[in-house]
Structures are given as C-alpha cells and as structure tokens.
Residue, then its C-alpha position, 0 to 999 in steps of 0.5 A: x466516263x467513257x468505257x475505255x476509261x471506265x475500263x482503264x481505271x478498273x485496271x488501275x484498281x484491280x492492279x493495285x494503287x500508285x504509292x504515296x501518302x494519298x493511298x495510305x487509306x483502308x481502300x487502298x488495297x487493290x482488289x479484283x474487279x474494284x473500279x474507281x467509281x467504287x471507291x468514291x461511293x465508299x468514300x463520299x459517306x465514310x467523309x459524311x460520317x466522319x464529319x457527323x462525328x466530328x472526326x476531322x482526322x478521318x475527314x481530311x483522309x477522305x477528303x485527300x483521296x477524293x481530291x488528289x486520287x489519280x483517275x478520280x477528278x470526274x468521278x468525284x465531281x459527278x458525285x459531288x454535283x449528285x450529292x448537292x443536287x439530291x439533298x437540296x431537293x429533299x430540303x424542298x421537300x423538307x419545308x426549306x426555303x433557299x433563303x432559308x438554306x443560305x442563311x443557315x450556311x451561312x450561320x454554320x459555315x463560312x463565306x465559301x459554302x454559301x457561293x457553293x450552297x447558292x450556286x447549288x440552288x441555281x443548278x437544281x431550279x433548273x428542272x421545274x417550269x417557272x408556271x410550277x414556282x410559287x413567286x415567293x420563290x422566285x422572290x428569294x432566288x433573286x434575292x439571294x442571287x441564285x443564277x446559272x453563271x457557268x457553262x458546265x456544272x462542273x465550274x460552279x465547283x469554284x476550286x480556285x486552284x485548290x482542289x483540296x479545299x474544294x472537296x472538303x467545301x463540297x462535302x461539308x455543304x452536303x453533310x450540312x444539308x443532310x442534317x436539315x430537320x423538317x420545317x413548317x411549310x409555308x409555301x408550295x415546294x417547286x413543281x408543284x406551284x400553280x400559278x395564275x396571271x395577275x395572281x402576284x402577291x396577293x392582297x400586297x400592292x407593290x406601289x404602296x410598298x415601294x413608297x414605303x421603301x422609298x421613306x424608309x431609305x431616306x430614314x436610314x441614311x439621313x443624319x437628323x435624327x428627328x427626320x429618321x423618325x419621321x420618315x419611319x413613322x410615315x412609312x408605319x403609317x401608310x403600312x397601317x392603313x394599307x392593312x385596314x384598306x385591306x381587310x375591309x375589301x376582304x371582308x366585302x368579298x367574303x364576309x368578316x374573315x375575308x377572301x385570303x387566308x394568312x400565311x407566313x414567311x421567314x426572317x433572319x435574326x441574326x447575332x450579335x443580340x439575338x434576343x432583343x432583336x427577335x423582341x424588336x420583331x415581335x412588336x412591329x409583327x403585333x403592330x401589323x396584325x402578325x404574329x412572330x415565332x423566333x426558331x433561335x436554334x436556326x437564326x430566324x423567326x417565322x411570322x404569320x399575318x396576311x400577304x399585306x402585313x407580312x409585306x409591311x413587318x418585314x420591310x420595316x424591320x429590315x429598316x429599323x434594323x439598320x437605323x438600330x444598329x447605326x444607333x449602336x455604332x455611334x452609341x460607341x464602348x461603354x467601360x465601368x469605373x475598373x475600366x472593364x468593357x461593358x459595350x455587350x450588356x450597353x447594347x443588350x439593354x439599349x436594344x432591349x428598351x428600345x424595342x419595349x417602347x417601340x412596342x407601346x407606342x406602336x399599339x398607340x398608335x394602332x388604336x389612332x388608326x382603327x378609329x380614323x379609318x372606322x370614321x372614314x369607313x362610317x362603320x365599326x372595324x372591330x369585328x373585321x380585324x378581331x376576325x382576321x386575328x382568330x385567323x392569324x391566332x388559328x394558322x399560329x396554332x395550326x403550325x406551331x402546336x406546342x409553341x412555348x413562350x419565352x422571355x426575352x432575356x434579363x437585362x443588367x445594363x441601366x444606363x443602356x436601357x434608359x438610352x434605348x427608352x429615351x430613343x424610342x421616346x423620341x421617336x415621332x410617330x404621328x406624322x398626320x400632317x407628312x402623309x395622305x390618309x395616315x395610320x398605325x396598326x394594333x404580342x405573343x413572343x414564342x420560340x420554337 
C-alpha cells in the first residue's frame, strides 16, 4: 500500500466506517489515528479465536469484514498470505512433512483447503536452495503437485468469484496449521539438508522398484484373480531379495549393523476401516524387516526399517490397498435375515482376516528367502539381519518411547472373516519359477 493510500485509509477510520451490516462489529467505532491495517491485525486472531472455540457466529463477522471491508482487499490478503506462509514454516520446524500437511487437511476439511494448503507449500518452498531439501521432500512436493503456477501470490487465493468464502478458507487453513502438535523427525526440515551428488535414495535402487511397480500395476488391473496374486507375489519376492542383497553389502562395508541407519517415513491410513488397514500395514512393514506405528488421531502410520525396505512396504501397500478395496466393491452389500445392512461389519471382518494370513504367509515365506539367499551366499544370514533388527527395534524406541500396544479391533462378522482368509489362502506366493532370484522377507502393532 502506497502512503497516500495508507493515509487515505487512515482517514476513512479516524472519520468513522461507511454504514451497513458489514460494520455492525466491535471495531466498527471510528477511532483517531486507526488505520486500516489496524483493524485487520485485530481481526485476523479475533477469526482465529472464534474458531478455536468454535464459535461460527462470531467467525462468519470477522470473516465478513475481512472480505467485504471497503480499503481492505490488499491489506487483508498480505496478511492472509503472511499467516499461511508463517504457520507452514513452523510445521517444518515442527516435524511435518508437506505430505503430511495435505493429508491432515485434507482429513479436517474439504477439497478447497488443500488446493489452498498445497498452494501455500509451493510459495513457501521457494526460499530454500534445492542443494538445501532433503530428496525425500522433494519426492513429496511432486507428489502432492505443489508448484508455483500463478504469477502473483495473490492468485493463488483462488476467490472463484467468492471473496467470502475465500477469507474464511484461508483463515480455517491457517487456524488448522496452528493447532498442528509437534512430530518425530524423520528427515532434515528444508534449509538445512546437505545433499551430495549420487546421494539419492540410499541403499533403494530405482530400477528394482520400477520393476516392482511395473508387476504390481498389472496386479491391480488384470481381472484374473490368480495372476493378481502372482503378480504381487513376484513383486514381494523381488523386494525381499533386494533387502537381504542389501544388507549383505551394508554389512561388508561396516560390520554386522551395516553402513545405513534406518530411518522412517509416513503413510496415510485413511477411512473407511482404519484399523484393519493399519493391521494390513503392520504385516507387510514386519514382512520387510520394518516397523509400523498407526498415529489413528492423524490419519497415518509411521514406519521405520531401512531406506530399501521402507521403499518396498510402501510400494506394496500402496498396491494391495487398491486390489483390497477392488475386492471389496465386488464383494457388493451384505444384509441379515431382517434385512438389515451388514456391508460394515462384512467388510471390517473381510479386511481384518485378510491382512492376518497375509501376515502368516508372508513370515512364511521370509523364513524361504533367508535360507535361499544364506545358501547363495554360502554364509549364515541370521546375525546380519538379527543385527539390522535391533537397529530398526532402537530407532523404534529412540522415536517412540512411550509407544502402547493396541488390538486391532473385535471383529463380529464371520462370514466376512472366513472370506477374507479364504482370499489370503488363495493368494500365490511362491512364484520361484516367474522370476530371477525370488524371495520373500521375515509384528509390533503400536499406535501413538
């Protein structure tokens, strides 16, 4: 705002406000020397505070003001822009990841508030060099499509023609943000990242995990049953060997507890079926040498293991949520002899079951692979991977020291639960003969 502006505006408000129900608030007395920039500092927390109460009457006032206050337009959108800027900063500081960030809006609020919540990222990424972000942050910015599209800040407000509703999408963004709990760490917050050339990703090999993908997309969209079994076995097997390959080549290079060091990384569980779905999470995390711990509150689970591992559970779980949840809608309603719905308690069963003996048959098939690869190796491989266990078992205890153990949950639907171990049954997973040097790695369910 320029001076005469400034100064313009000064004398709207040491004169008094225009009329109409826009100025029938507390600040609405004109007082000598008020600017206009007075007014919307004043207002901004008044809106935050009303919402941390939950007070919507007194919200929608503010939010009114703010909107449709004669001189304020600029004002109010610097300080908009400040606001979001500012809090997205602090959950950096805080241990929040922008994937992170857009789910838990994306949980609490509506589709809106993340195009503005993502939009938001963008613009505050922009003061750290790329030398200075950690990859993994890079990974998710692209992930979540967090660009600068607009040419001034001010665009990516997105009024749609409804300034209103903007201010108020703005402000329960920004109240949202502020009421983000600090996080474990798991990766350095940006600016303060070093990264070095030919440094990416770890111990992950991008060409095993594209392989992986590539099998676990025919799975998901194949309509044979059989050979979507097959497929994800294959791509559980080539995981699994990966990891042991792994941690055989970290153990030559350091000793039994290898050259990394595990580390961690988020994933949304989302609802409905929360629970089963973490359970599902927990297995294939145990089944690749990981660690999972379900954050119900936040929508996600932290899982813990080694840059490789955490690749290959995350990749799979992606996937055999998708073939789950196809399973499900063909599955179709449930109804008892009243003919009351019973599809909930079907489908909380059927998933329930299903990750269970997914979970005994991939410790199965873990024991398989340990001893195909010690005879390979001409070696024993116990005290390798028993050494990257008490590593992974530390860095759980090192985040998560008062870490409780939960059930997953009573489950009341039998003919749900007899399907889903019936699928799991069927599921085919030693496939020796579909791949090259096959495997399948070798539970803790937690909630923080």
């Amino acid at each position: 705002m320029s001076g005469g502006e400034r100064e313009g505006a000064r004398r709207r408000w040491s004169l008094g406000p225009p009329g109409g129900a826009a100025w029938s608030f507390p600040w609405s007395s004109g007082e000598p020397g008020r600017t206009a920039e007075d007014l919307v500092a004043e207002l901004l927390p008044a809106a935050l505070e009303a919402r941390r109460r939950r007070d919507e009457t007194e919200f929608r006032r503010c939010v009114k003001v703010l909107a449709q206050g004669q001189g304020l337009r600029q004002i109010v959108d610097r300080a908009l822009l400040d606001a979001l800027n500012r809090h997205v900063t602090l959950a950096w500081h805080g241990g929040w990841q922008p994937a992170d960030v857009v789910r838990l809006v994306g949980r609490r609020l509506e589709a809106r508030h993340v195009r503005l919540v993502t939009d938001a990222v963008a613009a505050e990424m922009r003061a750290y060099a790329a030398a200075t972000v950690d990859d993994r942050w890079l990974d998710q910015l692209d992930a979540i499509g967090a660009t600068v599209w607009w040419g001034r800040d001010e665009e990516y407000l997105r009024e749609d023609g409804d300034r209103t509703a903007m201010v108020a999408c703005a402000l329960r963004v920004i109240h949202l943000l502020a009421t983000l709990p600090s996080l474990e760490r798991l990766c350095p917050a940006p600016g303060t990242a070093r990264r070095t050339p030919g440094a990416r990703g770890g111990a992950v090999d991008e060409r095993m995990l594209a392989r992986v993908r590539a099998l676990l997309a025919k799975a998901e969209s194949t309509e044979f049953e059989a050979e979507a079994e097959t497929f994800t076995a294959a791509a559980q097997a080539l995981m699994a060997r990966h990891s042991i390959d792994a941690a055989l080549l970290a153990s030559k290079a350091a000793g039994p507890g290898g050259a990394d060091r595990p580390g961690g990384r988020r994933l949304g569980v989302d609802a409905p079926y929360e629970g089963p779905k973490a359970m599902l999470l927990d297995v294939i995390a145990s089944a690749n040498h990981c660690r999972s711990v379900w954050s119900r509150h936040f929508g996600f689970a932290t899982v813990l293991g080694f840059p490789a591992d955490l690749a290959a559970v995350e990749v799979l779980f992606t996937s055999l949520l998708v073939q789950a949840t196809t399973a499900l809608r063909l599955a179709g309603s449930r109804r008892d002899g009243s003919g009351r719905s019973r599809t909930r308690s079907f489908r909380q069963s059927f998933l329930a079951a299903y990750a269970q003996r997914i979970g005994e048959r991939l410790r199965e098939a873990t024991g398989e692979a340990v001893r195909e690869a010690a005879a390979d190796a001409g070696r024993d491989l116990l005290p390798v991977l028993a050494a990257r266990e008490q590593a992974v078992e530390a860095k759980v205890e090192e985040i998560f020291p008062t870490l409780t153990r939960v059930g997953a949950g009573a489950v009341s639907n039998r003919e749900g639960w007899i399907s889903g171990r019936a699928a799991a049954d069927r599921a085919v997973l030693d496939v020796r003969g579909k791949i090259a040097r096959p495997g399948g790695p070798g539970r803790r369910t937690g909630k923080a």
